[in-house]
MARDO-12415 format. One record per residue (C-alpha): residue number from 1; x, y, z. Coordinates in steps of 0.02 Angstrom, whole numbers, padded with zeros to 5 digits, always signed. Layout:
N
<site pos="NUM" px="X" py="Y" pz="Z"/>
...
***
This chain:
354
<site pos="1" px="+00000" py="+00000" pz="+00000"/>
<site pos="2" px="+00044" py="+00172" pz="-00039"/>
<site pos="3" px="+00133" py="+00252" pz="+00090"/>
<site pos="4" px="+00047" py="+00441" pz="+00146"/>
<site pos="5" px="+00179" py="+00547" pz="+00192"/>
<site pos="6" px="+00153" py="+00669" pz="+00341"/>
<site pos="7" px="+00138" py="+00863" pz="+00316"/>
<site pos="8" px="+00303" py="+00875" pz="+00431"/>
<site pos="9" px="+00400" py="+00786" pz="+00299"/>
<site pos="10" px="+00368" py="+00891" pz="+00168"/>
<site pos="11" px="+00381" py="+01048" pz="+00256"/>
<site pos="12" px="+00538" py="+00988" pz="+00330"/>
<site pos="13" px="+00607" py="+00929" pz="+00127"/>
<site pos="14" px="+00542" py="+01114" pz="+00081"/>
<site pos="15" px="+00662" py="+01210" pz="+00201"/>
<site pos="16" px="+00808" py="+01079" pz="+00182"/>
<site pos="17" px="+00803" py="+01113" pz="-00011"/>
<site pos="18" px="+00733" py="+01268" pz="-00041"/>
<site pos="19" px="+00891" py="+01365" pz="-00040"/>
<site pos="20" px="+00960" py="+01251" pz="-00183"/>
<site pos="21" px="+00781" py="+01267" pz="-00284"/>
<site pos="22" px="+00737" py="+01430" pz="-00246"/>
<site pos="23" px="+00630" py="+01444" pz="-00420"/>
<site pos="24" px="+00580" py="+01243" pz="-00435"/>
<site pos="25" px="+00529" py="+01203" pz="-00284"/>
<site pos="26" px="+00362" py="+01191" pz="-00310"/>
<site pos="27" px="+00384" py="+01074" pz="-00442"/>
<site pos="28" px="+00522" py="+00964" pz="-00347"/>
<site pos="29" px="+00407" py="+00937" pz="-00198"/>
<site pos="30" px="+00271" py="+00878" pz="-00307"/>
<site pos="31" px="+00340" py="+00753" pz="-00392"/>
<site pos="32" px="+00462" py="+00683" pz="-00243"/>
<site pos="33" px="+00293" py="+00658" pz="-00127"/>
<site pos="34" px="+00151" py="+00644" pz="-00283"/>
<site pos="35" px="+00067" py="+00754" pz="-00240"/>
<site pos="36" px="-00015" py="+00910" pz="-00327"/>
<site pos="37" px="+00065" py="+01092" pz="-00342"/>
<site pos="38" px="-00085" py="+01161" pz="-00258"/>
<site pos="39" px="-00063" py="+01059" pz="-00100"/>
<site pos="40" px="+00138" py="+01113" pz="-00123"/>
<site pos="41" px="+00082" py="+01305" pz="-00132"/>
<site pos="42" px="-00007" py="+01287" pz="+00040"/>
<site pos="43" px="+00151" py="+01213" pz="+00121"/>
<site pos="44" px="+00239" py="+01382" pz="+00059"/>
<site pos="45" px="+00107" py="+01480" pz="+00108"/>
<site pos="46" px="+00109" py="+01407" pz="+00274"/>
<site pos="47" px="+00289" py="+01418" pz="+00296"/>
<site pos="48" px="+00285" py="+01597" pz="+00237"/>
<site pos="49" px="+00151" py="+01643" pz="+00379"/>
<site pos="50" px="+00259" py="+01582" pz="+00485"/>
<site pos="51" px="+00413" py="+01684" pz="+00456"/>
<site pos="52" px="+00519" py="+01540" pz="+00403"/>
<site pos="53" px="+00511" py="+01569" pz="+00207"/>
<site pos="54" px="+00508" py="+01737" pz="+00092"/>
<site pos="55" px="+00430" py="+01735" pz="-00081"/>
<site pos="56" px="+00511" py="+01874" pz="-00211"/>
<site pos="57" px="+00437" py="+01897" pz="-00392"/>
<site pos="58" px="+00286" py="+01872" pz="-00492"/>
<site pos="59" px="+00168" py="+01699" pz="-00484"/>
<site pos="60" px="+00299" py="+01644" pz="-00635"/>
<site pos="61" px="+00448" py="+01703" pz="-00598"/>
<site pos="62" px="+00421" py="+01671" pz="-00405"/>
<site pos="63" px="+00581" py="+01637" pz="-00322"/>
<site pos="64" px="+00576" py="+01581" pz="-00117"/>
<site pos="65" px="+00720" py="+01575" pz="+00026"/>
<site pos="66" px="+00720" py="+01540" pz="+00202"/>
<site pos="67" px="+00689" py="+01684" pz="+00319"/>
<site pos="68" px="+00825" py="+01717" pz="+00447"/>
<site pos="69" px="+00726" py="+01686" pz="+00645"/>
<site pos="70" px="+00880" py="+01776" pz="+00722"/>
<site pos="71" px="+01000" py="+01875" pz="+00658"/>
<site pos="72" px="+01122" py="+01965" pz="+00768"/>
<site pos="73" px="+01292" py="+02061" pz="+00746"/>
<site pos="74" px="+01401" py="+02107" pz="+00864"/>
<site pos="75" px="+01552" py="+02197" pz="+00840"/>
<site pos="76" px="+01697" py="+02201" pz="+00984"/>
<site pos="77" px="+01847" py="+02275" pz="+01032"/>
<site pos="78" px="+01984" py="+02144" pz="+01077"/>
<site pos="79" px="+02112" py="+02176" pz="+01199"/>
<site pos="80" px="+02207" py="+02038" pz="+01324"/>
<site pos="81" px="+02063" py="+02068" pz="+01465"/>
<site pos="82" px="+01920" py="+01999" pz="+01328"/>
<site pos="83" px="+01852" py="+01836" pz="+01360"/>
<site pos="84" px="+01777" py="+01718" pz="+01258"/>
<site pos="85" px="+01639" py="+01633" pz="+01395"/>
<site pos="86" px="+01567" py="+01792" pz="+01435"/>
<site pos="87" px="+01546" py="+01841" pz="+01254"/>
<site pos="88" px="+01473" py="+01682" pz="+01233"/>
<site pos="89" px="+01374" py="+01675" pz="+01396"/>
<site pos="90" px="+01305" py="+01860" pz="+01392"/>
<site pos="91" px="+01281" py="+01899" pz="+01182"/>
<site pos="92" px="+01244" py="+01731" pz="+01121"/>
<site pos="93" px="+01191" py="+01616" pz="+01242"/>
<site pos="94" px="+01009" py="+01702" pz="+01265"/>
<site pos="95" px="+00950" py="+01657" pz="+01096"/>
<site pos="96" px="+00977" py="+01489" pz="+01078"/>
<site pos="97" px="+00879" py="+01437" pz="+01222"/>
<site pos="98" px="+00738" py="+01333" pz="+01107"/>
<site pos="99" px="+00891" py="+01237" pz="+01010"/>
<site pos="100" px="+00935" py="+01057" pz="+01089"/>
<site pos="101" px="+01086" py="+01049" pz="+01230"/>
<site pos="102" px="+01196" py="+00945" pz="+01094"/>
<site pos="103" px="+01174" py="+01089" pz="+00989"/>
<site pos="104" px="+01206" py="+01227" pz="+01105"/>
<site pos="105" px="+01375" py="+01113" pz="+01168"/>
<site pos="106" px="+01437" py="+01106" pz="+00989"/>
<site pos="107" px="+01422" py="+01310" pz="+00953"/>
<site pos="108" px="+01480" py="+01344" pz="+01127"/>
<site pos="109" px="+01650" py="+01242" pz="+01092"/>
<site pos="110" px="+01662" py="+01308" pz="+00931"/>
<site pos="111" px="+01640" py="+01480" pz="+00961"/>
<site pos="112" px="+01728" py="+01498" pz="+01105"/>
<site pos="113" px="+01870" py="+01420" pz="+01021"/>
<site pos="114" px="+01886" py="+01526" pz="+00869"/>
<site pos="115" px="+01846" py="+01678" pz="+00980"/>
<site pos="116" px="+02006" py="+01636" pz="+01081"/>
<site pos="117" px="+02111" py="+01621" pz="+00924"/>
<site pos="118" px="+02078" py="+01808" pz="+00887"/>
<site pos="119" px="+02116" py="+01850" pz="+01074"/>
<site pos="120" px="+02281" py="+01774" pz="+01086"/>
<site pos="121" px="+02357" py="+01758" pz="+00896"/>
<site pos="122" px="+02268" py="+01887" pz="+00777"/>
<site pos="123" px="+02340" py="+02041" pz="+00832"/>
<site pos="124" px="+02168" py="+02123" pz="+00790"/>
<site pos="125" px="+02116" py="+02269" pz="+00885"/>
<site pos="126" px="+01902" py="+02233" pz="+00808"/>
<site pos="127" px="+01832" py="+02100" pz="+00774"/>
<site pos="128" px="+01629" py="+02053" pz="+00732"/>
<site pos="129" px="+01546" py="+01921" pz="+00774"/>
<site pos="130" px="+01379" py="+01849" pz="+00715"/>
<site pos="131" px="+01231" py="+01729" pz="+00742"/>
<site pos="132" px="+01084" py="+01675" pz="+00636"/>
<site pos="133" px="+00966" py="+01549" pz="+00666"/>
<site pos="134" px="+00885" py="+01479" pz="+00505"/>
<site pos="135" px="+00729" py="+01383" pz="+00505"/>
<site pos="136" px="+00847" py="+01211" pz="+00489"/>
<site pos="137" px="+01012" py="+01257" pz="+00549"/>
<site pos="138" px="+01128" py="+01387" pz="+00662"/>
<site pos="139" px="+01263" py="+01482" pz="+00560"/>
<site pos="140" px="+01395" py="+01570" pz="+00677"/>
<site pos="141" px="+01535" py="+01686" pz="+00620"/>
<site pos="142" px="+01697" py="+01751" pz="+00684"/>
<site pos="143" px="+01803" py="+01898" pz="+00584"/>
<site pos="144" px="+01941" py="+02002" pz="+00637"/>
<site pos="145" px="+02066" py="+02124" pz="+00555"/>
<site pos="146" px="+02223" py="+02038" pz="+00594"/>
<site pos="147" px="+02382" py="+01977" pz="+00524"/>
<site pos="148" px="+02277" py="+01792" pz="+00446"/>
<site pos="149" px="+02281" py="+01643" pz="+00524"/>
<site pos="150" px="+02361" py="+01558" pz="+00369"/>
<site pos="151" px="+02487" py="+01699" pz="+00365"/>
<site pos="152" px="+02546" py="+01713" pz="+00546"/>
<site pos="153" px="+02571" py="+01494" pz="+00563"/>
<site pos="154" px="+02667" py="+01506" pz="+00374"/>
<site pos="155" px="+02792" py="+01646" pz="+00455"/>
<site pos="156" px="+02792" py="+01561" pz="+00653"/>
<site pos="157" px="+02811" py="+01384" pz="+00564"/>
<site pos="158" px="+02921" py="+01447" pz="+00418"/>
<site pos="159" px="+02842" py="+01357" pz="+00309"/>
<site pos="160" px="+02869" py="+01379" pz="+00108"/>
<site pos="161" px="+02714" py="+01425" pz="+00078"/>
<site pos="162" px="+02532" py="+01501" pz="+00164"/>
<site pos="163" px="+02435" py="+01345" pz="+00065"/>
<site pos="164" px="+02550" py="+01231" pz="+00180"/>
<site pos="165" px="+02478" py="+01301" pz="+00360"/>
<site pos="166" px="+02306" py="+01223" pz="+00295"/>
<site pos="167" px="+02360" py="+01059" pz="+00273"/>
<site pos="168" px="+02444" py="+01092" pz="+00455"/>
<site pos="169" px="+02282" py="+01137" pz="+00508"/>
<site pos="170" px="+02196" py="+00986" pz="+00460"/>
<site pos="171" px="+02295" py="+00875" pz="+00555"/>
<site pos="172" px="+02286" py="+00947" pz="+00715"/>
<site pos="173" px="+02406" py="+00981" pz="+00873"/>
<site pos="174" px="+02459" py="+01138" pz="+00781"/>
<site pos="175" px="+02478" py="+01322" pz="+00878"/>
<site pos="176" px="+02620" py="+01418" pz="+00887"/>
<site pos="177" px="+02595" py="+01456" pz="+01081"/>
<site pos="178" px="+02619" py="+01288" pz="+01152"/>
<site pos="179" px="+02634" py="+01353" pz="+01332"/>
<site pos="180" px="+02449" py="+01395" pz="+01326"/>
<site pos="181" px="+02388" py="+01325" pz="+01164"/>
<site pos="182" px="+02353" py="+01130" pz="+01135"/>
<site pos="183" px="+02306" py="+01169" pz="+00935"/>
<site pos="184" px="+02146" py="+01050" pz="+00954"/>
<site pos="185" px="+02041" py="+01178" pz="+00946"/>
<site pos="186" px="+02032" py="+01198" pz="+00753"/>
<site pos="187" px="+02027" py="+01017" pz="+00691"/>
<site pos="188" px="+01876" py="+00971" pz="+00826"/>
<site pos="189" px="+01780" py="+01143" pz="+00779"/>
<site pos="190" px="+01787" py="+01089" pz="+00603"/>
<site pos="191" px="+01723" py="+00897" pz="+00637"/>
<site pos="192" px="+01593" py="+00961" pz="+00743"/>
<site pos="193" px="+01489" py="+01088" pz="+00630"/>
<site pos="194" px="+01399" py="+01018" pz="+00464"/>
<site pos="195" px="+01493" py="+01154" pz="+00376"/>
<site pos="196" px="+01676" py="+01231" pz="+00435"/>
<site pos="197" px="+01734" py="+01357" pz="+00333"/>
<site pos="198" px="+01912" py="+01482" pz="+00350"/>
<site pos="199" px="+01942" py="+01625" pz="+00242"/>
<site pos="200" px="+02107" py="+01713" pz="+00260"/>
<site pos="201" px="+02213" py="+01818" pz="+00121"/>
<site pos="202" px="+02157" py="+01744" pz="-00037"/>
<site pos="203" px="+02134" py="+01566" pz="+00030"/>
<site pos="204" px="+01962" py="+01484" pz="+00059"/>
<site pos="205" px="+01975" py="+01308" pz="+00163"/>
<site pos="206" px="+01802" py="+01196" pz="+00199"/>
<site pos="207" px="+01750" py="+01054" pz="+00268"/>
<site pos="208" px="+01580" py="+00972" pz="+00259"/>
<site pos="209" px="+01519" py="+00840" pz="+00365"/>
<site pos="210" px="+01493" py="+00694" pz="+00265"/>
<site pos="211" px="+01596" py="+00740" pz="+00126"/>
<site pos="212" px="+01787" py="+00637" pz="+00123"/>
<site pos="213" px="+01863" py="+00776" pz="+00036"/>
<site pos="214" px="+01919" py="+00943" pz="+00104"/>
<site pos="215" px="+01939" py="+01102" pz="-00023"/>
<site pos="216" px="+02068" py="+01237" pz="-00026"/>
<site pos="217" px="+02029" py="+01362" pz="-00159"/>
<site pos="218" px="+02139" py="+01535" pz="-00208"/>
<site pos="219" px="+02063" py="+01677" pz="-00284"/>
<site pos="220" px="+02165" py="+01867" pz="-00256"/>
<site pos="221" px="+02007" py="+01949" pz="-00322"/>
<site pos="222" px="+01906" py="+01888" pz="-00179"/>
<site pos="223" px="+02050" py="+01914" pz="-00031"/>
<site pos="224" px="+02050" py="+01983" pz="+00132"/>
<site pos="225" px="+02137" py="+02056" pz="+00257"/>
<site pos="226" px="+02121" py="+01945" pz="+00427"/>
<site pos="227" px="+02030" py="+01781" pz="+00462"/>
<site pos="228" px="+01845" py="+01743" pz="+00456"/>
<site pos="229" px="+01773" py="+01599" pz="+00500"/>
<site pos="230" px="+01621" py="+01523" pz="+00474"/>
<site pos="231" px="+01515" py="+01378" pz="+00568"/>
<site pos="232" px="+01340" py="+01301" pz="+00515"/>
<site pos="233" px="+01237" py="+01129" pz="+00600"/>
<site pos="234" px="+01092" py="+01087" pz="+00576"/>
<site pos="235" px="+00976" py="+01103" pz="+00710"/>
<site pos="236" px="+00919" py="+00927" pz="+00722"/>
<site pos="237" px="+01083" py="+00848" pz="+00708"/>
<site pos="238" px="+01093" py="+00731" pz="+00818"/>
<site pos="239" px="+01283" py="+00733" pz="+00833"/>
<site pos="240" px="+01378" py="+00774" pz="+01014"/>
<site pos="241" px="+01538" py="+00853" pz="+01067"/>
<site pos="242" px="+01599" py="+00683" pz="+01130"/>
<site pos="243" px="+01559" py="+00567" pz="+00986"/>
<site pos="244" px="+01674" py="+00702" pz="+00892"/>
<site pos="245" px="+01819" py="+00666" pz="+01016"/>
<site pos="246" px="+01789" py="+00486" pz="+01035"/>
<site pos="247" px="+01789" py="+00469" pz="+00862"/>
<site pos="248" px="+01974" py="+00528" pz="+00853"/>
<site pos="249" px="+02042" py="+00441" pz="+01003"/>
<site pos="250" px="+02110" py="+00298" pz="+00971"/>
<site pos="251" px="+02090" py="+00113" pz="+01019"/>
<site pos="252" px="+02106" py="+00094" pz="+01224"/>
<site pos="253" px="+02162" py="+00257" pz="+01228"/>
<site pos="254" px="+02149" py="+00370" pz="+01353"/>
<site pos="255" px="+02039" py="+00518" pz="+01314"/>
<site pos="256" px="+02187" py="+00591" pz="+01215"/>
<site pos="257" px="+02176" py="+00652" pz="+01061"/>
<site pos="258" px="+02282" py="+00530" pz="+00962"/>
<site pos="259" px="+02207" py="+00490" pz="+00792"/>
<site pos="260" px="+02193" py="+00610" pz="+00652"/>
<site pos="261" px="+02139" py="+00633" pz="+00477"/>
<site pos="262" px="+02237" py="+00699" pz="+00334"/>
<site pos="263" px="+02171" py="+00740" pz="+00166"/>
<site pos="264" px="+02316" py="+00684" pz="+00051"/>
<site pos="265" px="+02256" py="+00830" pz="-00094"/>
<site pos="266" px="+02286" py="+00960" pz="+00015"/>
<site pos="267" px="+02481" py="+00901" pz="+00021"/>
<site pos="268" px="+02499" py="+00965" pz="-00157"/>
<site pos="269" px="+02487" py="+01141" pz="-00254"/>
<site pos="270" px="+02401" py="+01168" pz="-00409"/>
<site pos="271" px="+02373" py="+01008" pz="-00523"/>
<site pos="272" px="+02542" py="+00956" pz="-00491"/>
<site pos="273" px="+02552" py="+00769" pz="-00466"/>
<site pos="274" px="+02614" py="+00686" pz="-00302"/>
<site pos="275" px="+02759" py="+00607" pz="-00361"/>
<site pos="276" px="+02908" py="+00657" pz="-00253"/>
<site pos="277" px="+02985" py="+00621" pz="-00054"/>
<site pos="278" px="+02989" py="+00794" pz="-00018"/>
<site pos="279" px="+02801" py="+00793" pz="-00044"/>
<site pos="280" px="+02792" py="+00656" pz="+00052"/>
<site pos="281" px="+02878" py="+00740" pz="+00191"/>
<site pos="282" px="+02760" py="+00884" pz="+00176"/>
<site pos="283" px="+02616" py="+00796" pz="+00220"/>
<site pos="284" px="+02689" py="+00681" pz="+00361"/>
<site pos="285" px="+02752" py="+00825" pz="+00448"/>
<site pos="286" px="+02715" py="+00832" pz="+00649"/>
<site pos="287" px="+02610" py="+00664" pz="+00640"/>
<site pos="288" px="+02739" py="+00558" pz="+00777"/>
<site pos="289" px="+02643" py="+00610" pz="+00912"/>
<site pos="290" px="+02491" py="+00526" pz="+00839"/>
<site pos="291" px="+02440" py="+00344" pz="+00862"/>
<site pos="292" px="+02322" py="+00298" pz="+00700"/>
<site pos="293" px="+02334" py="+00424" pz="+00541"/>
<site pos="294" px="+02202" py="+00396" pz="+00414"/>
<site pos="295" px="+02263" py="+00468" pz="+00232"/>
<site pos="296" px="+02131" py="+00516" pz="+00129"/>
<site pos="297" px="+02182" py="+00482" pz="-00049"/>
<site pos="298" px="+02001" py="+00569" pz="-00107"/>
<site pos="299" px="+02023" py="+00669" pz="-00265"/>
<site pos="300" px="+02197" py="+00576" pz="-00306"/>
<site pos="301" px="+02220" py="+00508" pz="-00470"/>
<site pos="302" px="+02397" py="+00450" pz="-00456"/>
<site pos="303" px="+02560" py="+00480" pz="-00323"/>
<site pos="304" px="+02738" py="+00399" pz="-00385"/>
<site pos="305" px="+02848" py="+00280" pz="-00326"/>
<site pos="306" px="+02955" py="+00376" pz="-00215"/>
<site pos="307" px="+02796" py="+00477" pz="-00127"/>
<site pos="308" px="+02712" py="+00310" pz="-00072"/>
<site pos="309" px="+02884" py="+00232" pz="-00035"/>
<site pos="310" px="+02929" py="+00384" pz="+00068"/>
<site pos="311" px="+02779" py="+00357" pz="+00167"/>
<site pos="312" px="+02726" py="+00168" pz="+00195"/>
<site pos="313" px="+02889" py="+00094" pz="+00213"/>
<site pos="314" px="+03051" py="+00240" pz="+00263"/>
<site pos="315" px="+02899" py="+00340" pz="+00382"/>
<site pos="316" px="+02839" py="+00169" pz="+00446"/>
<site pos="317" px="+03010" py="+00099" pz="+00486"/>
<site pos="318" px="+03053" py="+00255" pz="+00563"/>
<site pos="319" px="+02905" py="+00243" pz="+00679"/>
<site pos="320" px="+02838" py="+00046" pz="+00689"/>
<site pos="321" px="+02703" py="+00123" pz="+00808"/>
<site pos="322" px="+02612" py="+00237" pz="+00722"/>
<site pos="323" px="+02496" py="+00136" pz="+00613"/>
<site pos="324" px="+02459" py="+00219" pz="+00455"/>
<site pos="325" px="+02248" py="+00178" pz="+00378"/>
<site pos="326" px="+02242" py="+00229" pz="+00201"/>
<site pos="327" px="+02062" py="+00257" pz="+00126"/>
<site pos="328" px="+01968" py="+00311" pz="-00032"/>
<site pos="329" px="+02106" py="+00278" pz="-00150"/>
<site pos="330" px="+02088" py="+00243" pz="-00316"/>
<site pos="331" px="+02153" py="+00076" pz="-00399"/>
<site pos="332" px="+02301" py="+00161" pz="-00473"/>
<site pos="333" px="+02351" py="+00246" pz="-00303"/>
<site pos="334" px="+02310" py="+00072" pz="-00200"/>
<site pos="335" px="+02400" py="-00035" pz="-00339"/>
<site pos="336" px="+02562" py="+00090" pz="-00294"/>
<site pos="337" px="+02547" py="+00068" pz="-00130"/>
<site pos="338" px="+02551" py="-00115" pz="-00125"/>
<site pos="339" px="+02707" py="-00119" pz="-00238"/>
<site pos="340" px="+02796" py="-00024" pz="-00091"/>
<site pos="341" px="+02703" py="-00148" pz="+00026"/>
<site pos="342" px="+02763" py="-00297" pz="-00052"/>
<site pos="343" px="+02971" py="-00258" pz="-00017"/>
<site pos="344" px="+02908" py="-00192" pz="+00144"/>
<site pos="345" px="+02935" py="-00310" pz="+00307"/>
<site pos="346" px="+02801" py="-00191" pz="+00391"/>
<site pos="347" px="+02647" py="-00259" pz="+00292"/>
<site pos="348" px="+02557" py="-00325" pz="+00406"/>
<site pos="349" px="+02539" py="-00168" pz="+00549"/>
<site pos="350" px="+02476" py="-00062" pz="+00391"/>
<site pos="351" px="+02276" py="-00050" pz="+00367"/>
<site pos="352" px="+02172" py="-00026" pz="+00220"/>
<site pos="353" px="+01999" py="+00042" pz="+00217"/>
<site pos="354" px="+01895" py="+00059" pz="+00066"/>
***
């Protein structure tokens, strides 16, 4: 028998996928749920009532969006007396009192976090903050007019390039104040939101939940001067501050954070191919004082000989304890892997996930 499906599932399809179909979505709904336009157009109307949607434009050319619930800026002068709970506590806390405590946990972390990142390294004297609450999903946002985030760990780090303090950044354990900084901060924020997103100079990192792939886009035309960062969840997700740091601890571990995953693009520049050790070495930089290292060969075609070589067997003999998990790689990239495998005596403490 046909199954009837509920007015809350359509209105909740309609806000998750308006935003993508802001002319169609009339016509999507319809035929996802069979059922007619008219009873569609009542949904919108309803929603619009509400406050949740806005409809722009003529009956044909009617384009709809979701209506922002909240919307609140805040700008703030930073100096070393700021700090980041009572921001939190006083400016943002109050209007998320209707959103679930998972929720609230995961914005509180991450905003607090990325707040005390422009206290302590941005050398920003302003900053501005903001909240909106969406009909399905928080967005938070953290800018300041500093040196850049990608800028300042490039010079502290002197590494050869700004593109190289992402790939850092993705592995976690990285802050150049180690006497009060762990460098978690970062790499949990970014597994905790649905969307994590840095913009700094002319380079644009994400990460999206779900997605095995992180992106690292240039563009000088589109550049600016400090860090902003940006944080989105939905706001039934039912995901939890400690299933994020469970998820990277490793196997009868402790609590500590000793797993981590690297995305194996962001280790080269450009189109250029990962062919060579000192590539190699680039993207197994500070990973002794992890336990497990997943390398995420998304988006990789092809690495040479002495890349994987320089990895699963002179890294591995170097440190027998660290056990290396490769994943998504293609049949090219696995097949050069195994050759190194093969004349390796460390075979058998190496993983492979597919």
């Amino acid at each position: 028998m046909k199954r009837s499906h509920s007015s809350e599932e359509i209105r909740d399809f309609i806000v998750n996928n308006i935003e993508e179909n802001p002319n169609s979505i009339n016509r999507i709904v319809s035929e996802k749920f069979k059922v007619s336009r008219q009873s569609v157009h009542k949904h919108l109307l309803n929603l619009i009532k509400e406050g949740l949607l806005k409809a722009e434009g003529t009956t044909r050319n009617r384009r709809y969006s979701l209506k922002p619930i909240i919307n609140e800026v805040f700008p703030l002068s930073i100096n070393s007396q700021l700090e980041e709970d009572v921001i939190w506590r006083q400016k943002l806390r109050p209007f998320l009192e209707t959103l679930r405590n998972n929720i609230i946990e995961i914005c509180h972390y991450g905003f607090t976090e990325m707040m005390n990142n422009v206290v302590d390294h941005s050398v920003s004297t302003s900053a501005m903050v903001s909240l909106t609450l969406l009909p399905n999903r928080i967005e938070l946002c953290v800018k300041d007019e500093g040196i850049g985030i990608f800028k300042k760990i490039s010079k502290e780090l002197n590494l050869e390039d700004e593109r190289h303090a992402v790939l850092e950044l993705t592995k976690g354990k990285l802050t150049t104040d180690k006497a009060h900084h762990t460098g978690e901060g970062i790499f949990f924020t970014s597994r905790m939101f649905d969307q994590f997103s840095i913009l700094s100079g002319s380079l644009y990192y994400l990460h999206t939940q779900g997605k095995e792939e992180d992106w690292l886009l240039q563009d000088e035309e589109k550049s600016i001067n400090g860090t902003m960062v940006k944080m989105s969840i939905s706001t039934k997700s039912p995901r939890t501050t400690k299933e994020v740091f469970d998820k990277y601890t490793a196997t009868g571990d402790d609590y500590s954070f000793t797993r981590t995953h690297v995305p194996v693009a962001l280790a080269r520049y450009g189109e250029e191919q990962l062919v060579s050790r000192s590539q190699a070495k680039r993207l197994l930089a500070r990973l002794e004082p992890f336990k497990e290292v997943f390398l995420n060969f998304e988006g990789i075609d092809f690495v040479g000989q002495a890349f994987a070589d320089e990895i699963f067997r002179v890294f591995k003999n170097e440190h027998p304890d660290i056990e290396i998990v490769w994943i998504r790689a293609s049949n090219e990239v696995e097949n050069m892997i195994k050759r190194v495998l093969a004349g390796s005596t460390n075979e058998n403490q190496l993983k492979l996930k597919l």
